[in-house]
C-alpha positions in Angstrom: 0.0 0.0 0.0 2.9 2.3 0.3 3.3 2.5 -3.2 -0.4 3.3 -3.7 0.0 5.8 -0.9 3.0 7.7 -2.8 0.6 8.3 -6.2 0.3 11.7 -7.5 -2.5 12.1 -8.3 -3.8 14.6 -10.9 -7.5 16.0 -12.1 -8.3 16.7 -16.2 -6.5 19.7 -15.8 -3.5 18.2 -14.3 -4.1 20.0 -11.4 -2.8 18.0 -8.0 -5.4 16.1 -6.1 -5.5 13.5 -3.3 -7.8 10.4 -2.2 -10.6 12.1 -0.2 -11.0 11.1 3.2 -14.6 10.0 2.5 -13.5 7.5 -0.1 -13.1 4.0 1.3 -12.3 2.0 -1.8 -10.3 3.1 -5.0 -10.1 1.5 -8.4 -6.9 1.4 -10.0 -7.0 0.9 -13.7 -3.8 -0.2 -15.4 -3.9 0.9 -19.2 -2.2 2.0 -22.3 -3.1 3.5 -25.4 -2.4 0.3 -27.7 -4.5 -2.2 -25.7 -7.7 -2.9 -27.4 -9.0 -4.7 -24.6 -8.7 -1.9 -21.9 -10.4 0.7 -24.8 -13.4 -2.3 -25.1 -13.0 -2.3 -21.1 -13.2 1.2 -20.4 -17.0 1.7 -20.5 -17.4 -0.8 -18.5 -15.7 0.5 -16.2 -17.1 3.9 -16.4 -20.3 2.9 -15.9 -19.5 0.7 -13.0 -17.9 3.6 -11.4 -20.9 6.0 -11.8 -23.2 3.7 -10.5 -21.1 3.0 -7.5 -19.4 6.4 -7.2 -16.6 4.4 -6.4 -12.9 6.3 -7.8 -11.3 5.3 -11.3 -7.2 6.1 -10.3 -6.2 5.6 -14.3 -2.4 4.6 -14.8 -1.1 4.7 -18.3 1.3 2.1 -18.5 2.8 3.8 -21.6 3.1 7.4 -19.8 1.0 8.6 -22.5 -2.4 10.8 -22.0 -4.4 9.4 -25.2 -4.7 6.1 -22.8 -7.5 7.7 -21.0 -9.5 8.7 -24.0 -12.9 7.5 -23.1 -12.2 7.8 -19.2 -13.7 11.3 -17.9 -16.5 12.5 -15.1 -15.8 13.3 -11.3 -15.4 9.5 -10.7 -12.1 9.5 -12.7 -8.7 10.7 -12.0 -5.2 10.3 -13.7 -1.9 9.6 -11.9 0.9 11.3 -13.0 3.8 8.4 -12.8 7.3 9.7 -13.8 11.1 8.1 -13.1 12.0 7.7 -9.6 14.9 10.4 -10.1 12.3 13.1 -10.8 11.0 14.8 -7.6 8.1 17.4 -7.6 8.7 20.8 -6.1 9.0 20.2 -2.5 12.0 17.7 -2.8 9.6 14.8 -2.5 10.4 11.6 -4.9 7.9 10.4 -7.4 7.0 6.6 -7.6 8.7 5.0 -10.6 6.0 3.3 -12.8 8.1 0.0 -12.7 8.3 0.1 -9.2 5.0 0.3 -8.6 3.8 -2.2 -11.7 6.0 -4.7 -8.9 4.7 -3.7 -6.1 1.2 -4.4 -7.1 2.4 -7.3 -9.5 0.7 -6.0 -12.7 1.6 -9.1 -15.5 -1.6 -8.0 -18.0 -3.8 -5.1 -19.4 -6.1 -3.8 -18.4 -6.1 -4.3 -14.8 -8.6 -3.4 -11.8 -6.4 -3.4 -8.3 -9.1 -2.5 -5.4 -7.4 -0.9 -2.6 -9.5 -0.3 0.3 -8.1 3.2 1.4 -9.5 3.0 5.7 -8.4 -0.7 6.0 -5.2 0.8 3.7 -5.2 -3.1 1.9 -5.0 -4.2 -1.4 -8.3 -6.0 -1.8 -7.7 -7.8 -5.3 -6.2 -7.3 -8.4 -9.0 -9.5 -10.1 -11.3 -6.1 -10.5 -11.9 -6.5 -13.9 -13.5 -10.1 -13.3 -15.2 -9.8 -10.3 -17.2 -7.0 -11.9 -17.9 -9.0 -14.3 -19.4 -11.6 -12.4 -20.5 -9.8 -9.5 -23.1 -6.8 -10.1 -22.2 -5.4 -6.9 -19.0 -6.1 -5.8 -18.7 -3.0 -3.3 -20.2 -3.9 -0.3 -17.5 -6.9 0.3 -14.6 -4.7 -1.3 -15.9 -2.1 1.6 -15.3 -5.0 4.2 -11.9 -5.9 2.9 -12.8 -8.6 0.8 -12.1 -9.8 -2.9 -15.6 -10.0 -3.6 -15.1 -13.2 -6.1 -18.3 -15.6 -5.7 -18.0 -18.5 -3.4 -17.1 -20.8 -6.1 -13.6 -19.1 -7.6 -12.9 -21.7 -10.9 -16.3 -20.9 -12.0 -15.9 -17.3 -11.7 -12.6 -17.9 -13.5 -13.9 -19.8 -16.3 -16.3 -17.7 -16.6 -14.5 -13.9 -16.8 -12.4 -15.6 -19.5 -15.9 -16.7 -21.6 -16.4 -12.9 -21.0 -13.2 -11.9 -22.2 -13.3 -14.2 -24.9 -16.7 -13.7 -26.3 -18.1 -10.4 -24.9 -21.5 -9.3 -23.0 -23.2 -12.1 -22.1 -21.0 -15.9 -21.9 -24.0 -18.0 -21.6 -24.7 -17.2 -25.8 -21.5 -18.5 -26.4 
């Protein structure tokens, strides 16, 4: 969580801004301009976020704004990543994208890590399939859990049916 803790955090007019200390649970999306599955993902995830009013943190992977085209509303926020040897204007270092990609061990795009900001935990880094196969995954992310379905295999098979096919698995 440290690493999570050390994100700069910036607004659409790249203005600074930090977790609010309402906000209990924070989305962070791992994405990059290229990936044709986070730009299919992406309004999901939007919509998710409205409905919820649960925070979109969006990290471009490739350091590159055009990675949040389609990402905008107050639920959504961009993290300005630069190198570690950069430091911002009090003296303060910046966390490295690569160190925090290991922290959070970030293998695939897109990803959803749910950090529950009051327990300060990492709750999972399978966001992207438990929204998928939970319509309201919130409540247990809120209590510090993963909020996968009892039966985890299943859930697995099925987010990949998802992923493979789109919308709705069982028309596959």
């Amino acid at each position: 969580m440290r690493a999570v803790r050390a994100l700069r955090l910036v607004d659409e007019r790249d203005a600074p801004r930090a977790f609010g200390e309402a906000e209990d649970v924070a989305l962070l999306y791992f994405t990059s301009k290229d990936c044709g599955a986070c730009k299919r993902f992406a309004p999901t995830l939007m919509a998710f976020a409205k409905a919820h009013d649960v925070r979109v943190v969006a990290i471009a992977c490739d350091a590159s704004s055009t990675a949040y085209a389609g990402l905008d509303g107050s639920n959504f926020t961009r993290v300005r990543v630069r190198e570690a040897s950069d430091e911002d204007e009090d003296g303060t270092s910046v966390v490295a994208l690569n160190a925090l990609l290991r922290a959070l061990s970030i293998r695939f795009l897109p990803t959803v890590v749910v950090v529950n900001l009051k327990l300060d935990v990492v709750v999972t880094d399978w966001g992207r399939t438990v929204m998928s196969l939970n319509s309201n995954p919130l409540p247990a992310w809120r209590r510090g859990e993963s909020g996968l379905i009892p039966n985890p295999m299943r859930a697995f098979m099925k987010g990949i049916e998802q992923c493979a096919y789109g919308g709705d698995s069982s028309a596959a």
